[in-house]
Structure formats: structure tokens, C-alpha cells
Backbone as a printed PyTorch tensor [residue, N CA C, xyz], in Angstrom:
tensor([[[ 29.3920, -46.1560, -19.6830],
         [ 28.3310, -45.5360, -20.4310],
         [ 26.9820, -45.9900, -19.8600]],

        [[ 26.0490, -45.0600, -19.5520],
         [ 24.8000, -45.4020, -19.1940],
         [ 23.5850, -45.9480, -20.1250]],

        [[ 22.9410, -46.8340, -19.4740],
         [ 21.8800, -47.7220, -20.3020],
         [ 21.5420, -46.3840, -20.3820]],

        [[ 19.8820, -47.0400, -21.8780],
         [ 18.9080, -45.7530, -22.3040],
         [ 17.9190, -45.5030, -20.9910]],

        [[ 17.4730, -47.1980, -20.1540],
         [ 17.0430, -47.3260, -19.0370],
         [ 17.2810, -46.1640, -17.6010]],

        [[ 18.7550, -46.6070, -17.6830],
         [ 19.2420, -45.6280, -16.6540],
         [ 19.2280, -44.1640, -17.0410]],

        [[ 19.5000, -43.7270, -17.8760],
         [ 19.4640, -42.1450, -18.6900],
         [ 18.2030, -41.8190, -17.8420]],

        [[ 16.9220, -42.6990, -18.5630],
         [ 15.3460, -42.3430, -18.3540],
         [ 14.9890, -42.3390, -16.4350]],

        [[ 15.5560, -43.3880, -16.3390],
         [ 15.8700, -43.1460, -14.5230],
         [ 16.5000, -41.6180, -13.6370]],

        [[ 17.5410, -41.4530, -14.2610],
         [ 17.9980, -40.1200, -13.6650],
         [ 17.6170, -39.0600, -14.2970]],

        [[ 16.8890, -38.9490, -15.3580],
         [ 15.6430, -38.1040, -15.9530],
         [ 14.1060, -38.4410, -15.1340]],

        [[ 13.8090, -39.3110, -15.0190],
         [ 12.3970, -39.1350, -14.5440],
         [ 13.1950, -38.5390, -12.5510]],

        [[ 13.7370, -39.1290, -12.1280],
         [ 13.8200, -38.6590, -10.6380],
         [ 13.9570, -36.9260, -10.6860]],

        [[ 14.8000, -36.1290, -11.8850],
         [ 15.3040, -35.1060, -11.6390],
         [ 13.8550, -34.3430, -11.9620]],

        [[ 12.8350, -34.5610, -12.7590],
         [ 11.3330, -34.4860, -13.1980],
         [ 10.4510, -34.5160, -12.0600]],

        [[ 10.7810, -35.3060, -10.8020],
         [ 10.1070, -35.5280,  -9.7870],
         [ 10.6230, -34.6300,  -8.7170]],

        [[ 11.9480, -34.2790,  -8.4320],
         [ 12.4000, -33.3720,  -8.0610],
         [ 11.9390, -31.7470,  -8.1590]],

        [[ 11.9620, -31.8120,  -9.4130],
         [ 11.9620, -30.4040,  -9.8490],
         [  9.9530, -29.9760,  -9.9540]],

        [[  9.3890, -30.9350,  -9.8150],
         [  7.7550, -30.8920, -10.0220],
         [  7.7200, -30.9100,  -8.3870]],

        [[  8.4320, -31.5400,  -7.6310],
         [  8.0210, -31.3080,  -5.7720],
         [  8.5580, -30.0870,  -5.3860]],

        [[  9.5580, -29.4050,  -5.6930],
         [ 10.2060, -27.7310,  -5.3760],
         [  9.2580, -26.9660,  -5.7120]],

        [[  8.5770, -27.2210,  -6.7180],
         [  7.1680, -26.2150,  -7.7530],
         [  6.0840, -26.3440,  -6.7230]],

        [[  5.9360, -27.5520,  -6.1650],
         [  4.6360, -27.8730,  -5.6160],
         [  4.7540, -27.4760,  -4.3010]],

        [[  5.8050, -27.5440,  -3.6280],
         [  6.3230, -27.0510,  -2.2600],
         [  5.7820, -25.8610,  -2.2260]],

        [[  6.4510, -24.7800,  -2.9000],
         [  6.4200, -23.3220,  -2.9960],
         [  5.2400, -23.0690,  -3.2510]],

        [[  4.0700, -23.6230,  -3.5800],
         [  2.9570, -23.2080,  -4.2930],
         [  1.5000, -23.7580,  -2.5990]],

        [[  2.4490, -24.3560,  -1.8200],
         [  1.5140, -24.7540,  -0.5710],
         [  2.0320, -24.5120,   0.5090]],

        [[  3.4010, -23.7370,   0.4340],
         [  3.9170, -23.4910,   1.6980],
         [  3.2570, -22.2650,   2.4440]],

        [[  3.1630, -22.1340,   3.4550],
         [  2.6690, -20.8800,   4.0300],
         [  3.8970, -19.6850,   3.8830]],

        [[  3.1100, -18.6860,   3.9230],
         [  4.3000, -17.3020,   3.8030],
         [  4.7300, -16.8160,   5.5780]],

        [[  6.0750, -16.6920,   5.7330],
         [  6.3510, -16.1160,   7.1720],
         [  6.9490, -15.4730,   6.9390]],

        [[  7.1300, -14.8810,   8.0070],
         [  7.9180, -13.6750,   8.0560],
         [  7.6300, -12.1400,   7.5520]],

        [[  7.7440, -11.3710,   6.5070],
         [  7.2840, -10.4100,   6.6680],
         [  6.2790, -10.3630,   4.8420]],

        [[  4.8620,  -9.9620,   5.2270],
         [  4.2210, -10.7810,   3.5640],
         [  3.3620,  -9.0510,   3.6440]],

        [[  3.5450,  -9.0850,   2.3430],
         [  2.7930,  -7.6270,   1.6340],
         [  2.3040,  -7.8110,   0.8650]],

        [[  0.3990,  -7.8020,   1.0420],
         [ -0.7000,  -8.1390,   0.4930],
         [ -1.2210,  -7.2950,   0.2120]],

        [[ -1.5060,  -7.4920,  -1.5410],
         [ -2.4480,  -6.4240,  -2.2640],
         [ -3.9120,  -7.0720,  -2.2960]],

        [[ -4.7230,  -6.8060,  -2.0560],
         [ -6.1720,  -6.8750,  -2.1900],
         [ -6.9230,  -6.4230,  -3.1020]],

        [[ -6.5520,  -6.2760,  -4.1540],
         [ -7.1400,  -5.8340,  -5.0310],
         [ -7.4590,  -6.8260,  -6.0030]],

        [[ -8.6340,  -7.1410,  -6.9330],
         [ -8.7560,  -8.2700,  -8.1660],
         [ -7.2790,  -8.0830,  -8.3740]],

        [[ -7.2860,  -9.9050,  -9.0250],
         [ -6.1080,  -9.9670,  -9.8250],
         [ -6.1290,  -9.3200, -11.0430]],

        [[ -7.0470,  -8.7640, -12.1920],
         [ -6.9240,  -7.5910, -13.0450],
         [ -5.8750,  -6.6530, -12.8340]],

        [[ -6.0690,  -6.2470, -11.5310],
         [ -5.8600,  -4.8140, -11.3830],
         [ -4.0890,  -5.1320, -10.5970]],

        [[ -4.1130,  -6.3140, -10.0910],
         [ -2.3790,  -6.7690,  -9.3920],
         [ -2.3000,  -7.2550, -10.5560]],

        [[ -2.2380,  -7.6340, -11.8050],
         [ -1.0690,  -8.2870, -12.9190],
         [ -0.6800,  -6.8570, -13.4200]],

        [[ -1.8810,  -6.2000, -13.5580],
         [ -1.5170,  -4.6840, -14.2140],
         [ -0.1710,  -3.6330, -13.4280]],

        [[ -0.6440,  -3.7400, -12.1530],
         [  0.9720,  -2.7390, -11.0850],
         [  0.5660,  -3.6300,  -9.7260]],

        [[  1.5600,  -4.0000,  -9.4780],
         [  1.6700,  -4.3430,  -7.8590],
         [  3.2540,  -4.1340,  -7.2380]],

        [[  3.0730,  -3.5820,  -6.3010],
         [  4.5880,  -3.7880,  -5.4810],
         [  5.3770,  -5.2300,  -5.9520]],

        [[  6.6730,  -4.6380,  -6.5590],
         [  7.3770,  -6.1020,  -6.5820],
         [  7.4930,  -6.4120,  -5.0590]],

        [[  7.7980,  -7.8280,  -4.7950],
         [  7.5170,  -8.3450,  -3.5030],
         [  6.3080,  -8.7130,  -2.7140]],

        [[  5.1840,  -7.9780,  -3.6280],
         [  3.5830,  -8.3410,  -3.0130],
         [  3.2960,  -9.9230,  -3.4070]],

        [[  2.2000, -10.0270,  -2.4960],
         [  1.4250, -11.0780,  -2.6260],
         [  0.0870, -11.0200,  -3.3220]],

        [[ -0.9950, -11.6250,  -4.2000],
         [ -1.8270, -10.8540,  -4.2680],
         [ -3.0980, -11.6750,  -3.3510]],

        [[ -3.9510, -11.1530,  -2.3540],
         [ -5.0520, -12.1260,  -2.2400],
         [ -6.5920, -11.0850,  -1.9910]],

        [[ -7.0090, -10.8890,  -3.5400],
         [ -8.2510,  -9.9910,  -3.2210],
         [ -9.4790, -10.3480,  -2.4870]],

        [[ -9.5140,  -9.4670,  -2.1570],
         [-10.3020,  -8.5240,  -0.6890],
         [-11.4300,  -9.8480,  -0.5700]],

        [[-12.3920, -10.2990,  -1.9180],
         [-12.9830, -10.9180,  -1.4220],
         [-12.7240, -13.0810,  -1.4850]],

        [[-11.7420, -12.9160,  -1.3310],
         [-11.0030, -14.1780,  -0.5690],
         [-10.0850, -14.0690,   0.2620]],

        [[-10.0180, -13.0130,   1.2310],
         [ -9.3390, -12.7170,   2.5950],
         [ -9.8830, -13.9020,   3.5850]],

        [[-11.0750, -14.6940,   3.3160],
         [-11.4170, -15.4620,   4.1290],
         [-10.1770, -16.9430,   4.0540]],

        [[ -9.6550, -17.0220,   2.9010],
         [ -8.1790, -17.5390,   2.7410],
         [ -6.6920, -17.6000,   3.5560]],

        [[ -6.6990, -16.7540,   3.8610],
         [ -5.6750, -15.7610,   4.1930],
         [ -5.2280, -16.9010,   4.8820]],

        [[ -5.3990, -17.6320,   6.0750],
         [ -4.7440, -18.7640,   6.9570],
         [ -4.5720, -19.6720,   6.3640]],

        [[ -4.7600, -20.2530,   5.0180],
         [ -4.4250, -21.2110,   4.2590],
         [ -2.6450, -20.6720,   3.4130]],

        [[ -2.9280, -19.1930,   3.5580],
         [ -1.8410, -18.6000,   2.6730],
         [ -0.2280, -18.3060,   3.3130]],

        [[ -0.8330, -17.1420,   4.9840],
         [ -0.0410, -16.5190,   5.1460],
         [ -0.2730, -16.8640,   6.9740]],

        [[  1.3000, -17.6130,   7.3980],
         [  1.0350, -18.2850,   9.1580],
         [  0.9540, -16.6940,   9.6930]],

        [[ -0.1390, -17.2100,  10.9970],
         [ -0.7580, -16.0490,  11.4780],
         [  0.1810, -15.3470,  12.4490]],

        [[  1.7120, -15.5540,  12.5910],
         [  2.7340, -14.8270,  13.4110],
         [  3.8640, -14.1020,  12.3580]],

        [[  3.5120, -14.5240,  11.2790],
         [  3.8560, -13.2610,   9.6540],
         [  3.4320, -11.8870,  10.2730]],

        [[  4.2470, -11.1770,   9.8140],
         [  4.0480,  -8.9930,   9.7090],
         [  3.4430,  -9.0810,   8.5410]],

        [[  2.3800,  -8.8670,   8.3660],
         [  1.4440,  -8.2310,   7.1140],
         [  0.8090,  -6.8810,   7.3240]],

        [[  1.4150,  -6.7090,   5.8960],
         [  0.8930,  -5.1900,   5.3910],
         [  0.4600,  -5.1700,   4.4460]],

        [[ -0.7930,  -4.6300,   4.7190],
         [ -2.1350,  -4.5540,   3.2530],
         [ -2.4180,  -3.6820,   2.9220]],

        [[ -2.5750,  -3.4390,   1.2660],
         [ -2.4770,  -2.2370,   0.6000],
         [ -3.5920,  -2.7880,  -0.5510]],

        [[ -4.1260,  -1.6340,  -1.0400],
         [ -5.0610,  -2.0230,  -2.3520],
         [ -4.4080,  -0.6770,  -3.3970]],

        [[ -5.5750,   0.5900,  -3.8920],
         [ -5.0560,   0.8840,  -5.1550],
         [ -4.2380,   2.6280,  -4.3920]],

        [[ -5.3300,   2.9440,  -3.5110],
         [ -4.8500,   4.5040,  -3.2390],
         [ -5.3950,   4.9330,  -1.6980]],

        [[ -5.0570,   6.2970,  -1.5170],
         [ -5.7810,   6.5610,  -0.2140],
         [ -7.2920,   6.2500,   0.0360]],

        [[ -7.8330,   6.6770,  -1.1640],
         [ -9.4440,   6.5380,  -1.4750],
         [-10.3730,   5.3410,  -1.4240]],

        [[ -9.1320,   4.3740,  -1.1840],
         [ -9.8200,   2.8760,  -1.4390],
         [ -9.9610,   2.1450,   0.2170]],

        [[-10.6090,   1.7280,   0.5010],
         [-10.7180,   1.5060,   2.1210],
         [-10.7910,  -0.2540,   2.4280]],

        [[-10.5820,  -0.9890,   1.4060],
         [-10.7350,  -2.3860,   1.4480],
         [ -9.5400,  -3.0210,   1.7300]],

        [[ -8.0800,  -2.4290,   2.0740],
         [ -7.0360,  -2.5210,   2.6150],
         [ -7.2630,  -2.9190,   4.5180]],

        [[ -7.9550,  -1.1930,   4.4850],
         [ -8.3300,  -1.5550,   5.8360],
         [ -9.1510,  -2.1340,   6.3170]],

        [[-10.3280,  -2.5830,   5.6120],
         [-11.1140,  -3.2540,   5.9860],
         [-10.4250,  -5.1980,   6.3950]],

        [[ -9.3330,  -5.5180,   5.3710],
         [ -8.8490,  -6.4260,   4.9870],
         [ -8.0540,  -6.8950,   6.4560]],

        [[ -7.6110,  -5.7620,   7.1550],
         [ -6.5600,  -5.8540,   8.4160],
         [ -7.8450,  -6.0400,   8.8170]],

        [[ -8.7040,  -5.3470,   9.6340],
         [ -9.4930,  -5.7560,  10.3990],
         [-10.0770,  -7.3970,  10.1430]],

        [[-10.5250,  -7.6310,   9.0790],
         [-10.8720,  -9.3010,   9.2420],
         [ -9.7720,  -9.9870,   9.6740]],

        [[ -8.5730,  -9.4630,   8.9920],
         [ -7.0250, -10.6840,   9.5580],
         [ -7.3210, -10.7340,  10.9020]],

        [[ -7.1170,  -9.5290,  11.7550],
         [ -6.9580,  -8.9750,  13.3180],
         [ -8.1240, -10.0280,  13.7210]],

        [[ -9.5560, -10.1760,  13.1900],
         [-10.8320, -10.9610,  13.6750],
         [-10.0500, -12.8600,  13.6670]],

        [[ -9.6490, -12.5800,  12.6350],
         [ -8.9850, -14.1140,  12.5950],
         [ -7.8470, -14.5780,  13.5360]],

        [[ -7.4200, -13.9270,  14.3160],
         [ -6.0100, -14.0820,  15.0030],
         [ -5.0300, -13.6170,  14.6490]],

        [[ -4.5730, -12.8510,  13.3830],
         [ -3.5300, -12.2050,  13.4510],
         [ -3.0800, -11.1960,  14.1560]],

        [[ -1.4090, -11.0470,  14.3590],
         [ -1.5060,  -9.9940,  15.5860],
         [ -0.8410,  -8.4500,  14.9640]],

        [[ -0.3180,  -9.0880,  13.8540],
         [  0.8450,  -7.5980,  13.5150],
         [  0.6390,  -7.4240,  11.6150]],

        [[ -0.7540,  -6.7460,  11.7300],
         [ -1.5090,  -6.7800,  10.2260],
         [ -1.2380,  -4.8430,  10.3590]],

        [[ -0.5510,  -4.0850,   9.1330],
         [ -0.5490,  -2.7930,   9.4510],
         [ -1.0610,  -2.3850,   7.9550]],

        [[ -1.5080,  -2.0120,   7.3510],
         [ -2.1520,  -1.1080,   6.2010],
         [ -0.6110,   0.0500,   5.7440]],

        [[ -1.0350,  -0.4170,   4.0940],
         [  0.0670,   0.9180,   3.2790],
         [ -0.8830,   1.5620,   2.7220]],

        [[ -1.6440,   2.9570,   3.3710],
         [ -2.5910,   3.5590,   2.5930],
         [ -2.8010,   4.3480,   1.0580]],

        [[ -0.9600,   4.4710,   0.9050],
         [ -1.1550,   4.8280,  -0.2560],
         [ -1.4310,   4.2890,  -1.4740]],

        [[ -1.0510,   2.5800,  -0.9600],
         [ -1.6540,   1.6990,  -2.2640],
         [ -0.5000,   2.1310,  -3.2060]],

        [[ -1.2470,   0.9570,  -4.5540],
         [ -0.4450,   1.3300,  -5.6110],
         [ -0.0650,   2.3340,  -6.5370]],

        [[ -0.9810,   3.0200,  -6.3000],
         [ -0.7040,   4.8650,  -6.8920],
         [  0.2370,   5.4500,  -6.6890]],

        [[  0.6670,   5.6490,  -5.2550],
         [  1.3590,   6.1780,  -5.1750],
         [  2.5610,   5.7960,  -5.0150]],

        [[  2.8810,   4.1290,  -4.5170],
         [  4.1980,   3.7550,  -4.7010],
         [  4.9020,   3.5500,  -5.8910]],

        [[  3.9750,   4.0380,  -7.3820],
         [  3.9430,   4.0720,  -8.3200],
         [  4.5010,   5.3410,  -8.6640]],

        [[  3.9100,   6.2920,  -8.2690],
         [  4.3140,   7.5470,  -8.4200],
         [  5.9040,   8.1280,  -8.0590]],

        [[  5.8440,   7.3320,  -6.5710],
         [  7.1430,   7.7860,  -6.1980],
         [  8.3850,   7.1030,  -6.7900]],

        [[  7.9610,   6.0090,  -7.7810],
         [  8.9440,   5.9310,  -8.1920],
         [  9.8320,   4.2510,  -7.8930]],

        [[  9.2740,   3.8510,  -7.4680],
         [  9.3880,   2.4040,  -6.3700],
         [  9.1100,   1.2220,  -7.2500]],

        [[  9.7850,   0.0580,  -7.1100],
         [  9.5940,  -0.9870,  -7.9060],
         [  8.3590,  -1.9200,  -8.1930]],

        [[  7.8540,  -1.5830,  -9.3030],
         [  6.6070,  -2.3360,  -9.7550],
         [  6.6210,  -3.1670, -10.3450]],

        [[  5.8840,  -4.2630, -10.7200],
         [  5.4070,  -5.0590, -11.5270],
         [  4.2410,  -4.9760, -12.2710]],

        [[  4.3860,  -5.4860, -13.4570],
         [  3.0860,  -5.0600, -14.2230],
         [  3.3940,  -3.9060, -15.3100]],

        [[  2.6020,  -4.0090, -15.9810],
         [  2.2590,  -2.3960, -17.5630],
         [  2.2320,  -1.4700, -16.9570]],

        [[  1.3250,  -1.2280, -15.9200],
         [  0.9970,   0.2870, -15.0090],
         [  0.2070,   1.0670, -16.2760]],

        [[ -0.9840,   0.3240, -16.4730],
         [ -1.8850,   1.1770, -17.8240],
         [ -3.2180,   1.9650, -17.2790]],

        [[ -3.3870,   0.9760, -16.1240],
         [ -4.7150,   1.9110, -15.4170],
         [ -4.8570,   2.7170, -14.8120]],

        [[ -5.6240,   4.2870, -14.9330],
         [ -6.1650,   4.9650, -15.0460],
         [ -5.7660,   5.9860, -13.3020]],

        [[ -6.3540,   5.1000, -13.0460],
         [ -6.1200,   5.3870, -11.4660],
         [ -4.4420,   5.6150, -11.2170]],

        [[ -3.9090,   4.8820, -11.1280],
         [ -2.1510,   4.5890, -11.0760],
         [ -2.0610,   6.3500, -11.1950]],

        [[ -2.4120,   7.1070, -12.6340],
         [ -2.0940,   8.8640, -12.9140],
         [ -2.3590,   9.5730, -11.3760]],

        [[ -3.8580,   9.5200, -10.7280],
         [ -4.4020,  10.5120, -10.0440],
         [ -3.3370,  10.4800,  -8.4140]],

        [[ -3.0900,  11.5160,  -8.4140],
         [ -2.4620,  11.8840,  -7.6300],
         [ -3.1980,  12.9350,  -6.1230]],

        [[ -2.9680,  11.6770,  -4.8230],
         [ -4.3660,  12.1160,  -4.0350],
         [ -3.5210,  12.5690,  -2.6740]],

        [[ -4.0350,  13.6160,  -1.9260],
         [ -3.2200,  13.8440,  -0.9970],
         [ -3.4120,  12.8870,   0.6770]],

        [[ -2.6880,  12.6790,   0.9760],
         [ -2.4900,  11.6760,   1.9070],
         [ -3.8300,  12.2930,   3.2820]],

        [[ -4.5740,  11.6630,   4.0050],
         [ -5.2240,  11.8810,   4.9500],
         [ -4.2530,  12.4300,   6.2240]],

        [[ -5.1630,  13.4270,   7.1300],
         [ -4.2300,  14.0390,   8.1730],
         [ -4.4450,  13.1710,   8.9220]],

        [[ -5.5540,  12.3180,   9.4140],
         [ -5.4850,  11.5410,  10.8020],
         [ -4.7680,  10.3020,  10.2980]],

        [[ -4.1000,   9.8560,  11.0290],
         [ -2.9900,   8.7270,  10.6870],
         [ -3.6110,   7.4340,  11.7790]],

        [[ -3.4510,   6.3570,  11.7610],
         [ -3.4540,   5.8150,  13.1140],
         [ -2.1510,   4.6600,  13.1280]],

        [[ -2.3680,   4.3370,  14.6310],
         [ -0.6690,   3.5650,  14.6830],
         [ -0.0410,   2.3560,  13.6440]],

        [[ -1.4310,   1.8290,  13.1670],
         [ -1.2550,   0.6290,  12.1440],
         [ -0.6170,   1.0800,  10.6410]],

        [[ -0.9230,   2.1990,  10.2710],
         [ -0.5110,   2.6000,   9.0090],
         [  0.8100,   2.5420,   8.7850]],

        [[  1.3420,   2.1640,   7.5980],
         [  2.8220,   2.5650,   7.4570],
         [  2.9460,   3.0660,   6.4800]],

        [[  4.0020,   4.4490,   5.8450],
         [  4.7680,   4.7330,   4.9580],
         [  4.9080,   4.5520,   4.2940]],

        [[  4.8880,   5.0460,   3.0100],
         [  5.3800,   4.5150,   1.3480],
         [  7.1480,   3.9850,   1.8000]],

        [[  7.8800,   4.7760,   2.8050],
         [  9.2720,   5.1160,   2.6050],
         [  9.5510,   3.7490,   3.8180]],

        [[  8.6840,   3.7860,   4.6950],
         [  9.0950,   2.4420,   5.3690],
         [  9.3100,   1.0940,   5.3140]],

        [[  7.3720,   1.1250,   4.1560],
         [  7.2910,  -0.2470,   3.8290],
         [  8.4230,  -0.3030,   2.2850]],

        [[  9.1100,   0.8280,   1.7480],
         [ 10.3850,   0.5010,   0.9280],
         [ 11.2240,  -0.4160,   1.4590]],

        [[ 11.9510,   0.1890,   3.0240],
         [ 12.3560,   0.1640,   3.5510],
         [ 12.3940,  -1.5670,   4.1970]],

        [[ 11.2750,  -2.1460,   4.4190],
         [ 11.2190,  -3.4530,   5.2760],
         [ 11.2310,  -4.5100,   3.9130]],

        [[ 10.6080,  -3.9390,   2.7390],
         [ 10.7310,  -5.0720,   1.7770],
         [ 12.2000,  -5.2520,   1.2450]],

        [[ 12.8700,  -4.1830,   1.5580],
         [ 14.4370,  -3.8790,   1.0140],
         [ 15.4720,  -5.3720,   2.1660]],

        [[ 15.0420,  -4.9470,   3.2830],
         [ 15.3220,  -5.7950,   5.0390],
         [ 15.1990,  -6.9470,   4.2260]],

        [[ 14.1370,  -7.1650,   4.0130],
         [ 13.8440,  -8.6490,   4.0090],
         [ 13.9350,  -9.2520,   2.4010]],

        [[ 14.4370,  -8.5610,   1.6020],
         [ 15.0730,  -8.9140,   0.3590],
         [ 13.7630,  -9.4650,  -0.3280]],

        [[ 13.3810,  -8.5940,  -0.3860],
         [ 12.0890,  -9.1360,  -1.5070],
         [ 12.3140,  -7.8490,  -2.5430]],

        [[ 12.4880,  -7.0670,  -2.7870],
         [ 12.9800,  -5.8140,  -3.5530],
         [ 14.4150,  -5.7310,  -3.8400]]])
């Protein structure tokens, strides 16, 4: 039978354990493949891609504290209409990242189509339904792709 001593011993270590796994995860860098919403946190508790990260637009200057700069990031904010996604790749790209690609449809529409969210989904925007731009460029990806890579990499 164990002292009250010893009890409190293999209670405080399992306390120290379980407070360093918390603290680990909360300073580790993200690799591998990370999908960043930029938008206030308001607007990511309300709908964000399950599997996102959130780090708004104006603490992207963060980003190397968050996410190692040989990570696939793809940045998305609310809709086609919103341009602080792309603006967001371009500062990564200024910082050294090499493989930063933009989801232009944002959360609207991966909302729309039907795709796994997080959050109420109460705001306003999330309804309007906007038609996708004709000029594309090579960085952009897909509502159906970036399904597709968060599915790969088991975050969905």
C-alpha cells in the first residue's frame, strides 16, 4: 500500500507531465502542411476551416515564431473580395518562405460548399455568395484541393 507521501509524488510528477505536453504544443513550431486564416480572431472563433490555424493579418509579422519556414502554407481570410490573404503570402514569401499558396475563396465559400467548419457560422458575410475571379495565378488553390490536402494530412 502506498504512503499519502508517495500517492502525492506520483500525482504531482503525472501534473508535471501533463502541464509540459500542454506547454510543448503551445511553443512548438507547425510543419508540414499549416492552413492560415488571417482574419481577427472574432471572425475565426465564429467559422474557420476545421484544421486552420488562426494568425490575423495584422500579426503576420509572427508567423516565424509560429509556423518553420519549409511548412506548405495556405492562406485564406473571409471571401474572394477580401485581399489580406494575399497580401499575407506576399509578406511570408518577403520573410523566406518558399511554398505560401492563397485559398481565395476564404471562409464563405468553404462554408457554402459544405466542408468542415468550426464555429456558429452567424456572420453575415459567410450568406453572400460571390463568383470566383477569371484570372487565377499559379499560387492559388481550390476549395476542392485544399479539401483534399487537409484530408492527406489528417487534419479533417
Amino acid at each position: 500500500m502506498l504512503s499519502k507521501r508517495s500517492v502525492l509524488f506520483v500525482f504531482l510528477g503525472a501534473l508535471i507531465v501533463a502541464i509540459s505536453s500542454c506547454w510543448k504544443g503551445a511553443t512548438e513550431l507547425q510543419k508540414g502542411f499549416v492552413v492560415v486564416n488571417v482574419l481577427d480572431k472574432e471572425l475565426y472563433d465564429d467559422c474557420h476551416i476545421k484544421g486552420s490555424i488562426n494568425i490575423p493579418f495584422d500579426k503576420i509579422s509572427d508567423t516565424p515564431k509560429l509556423i518553420d519556414k519549409d511548412a506548405e502554407v495556405v492562406m485564406y481570410c473571409s471571401n474572394y473580395m477580401c485581399s489580406a490573404s494575399s497580401e499575407a503570402r506576399k509578406m511570408l514569401m518577403q520573410m523566406g518562405y518558399k511554398k505560401v499558396g492563397v485559398y481565395e475563396g476564404g471562409t464563405a465559400e468553404w462554408l457554402q460548399k459544405g466542408y468542415p467548419v468550426v464555429g456558429s457560422s452567424v456572420q453575415g458575410y459567410l450568406k453572400i455568395k460571390l463568383p470566383k475571379p477569371e484570372e487565377e495565378q499559379d499560387y492559388m488553390i481550390s476549395a476542392e484541393k485544399l479539401k483534399k490536402k487537409l484530408e492527406e494530412n489528417k487534419k479533417i
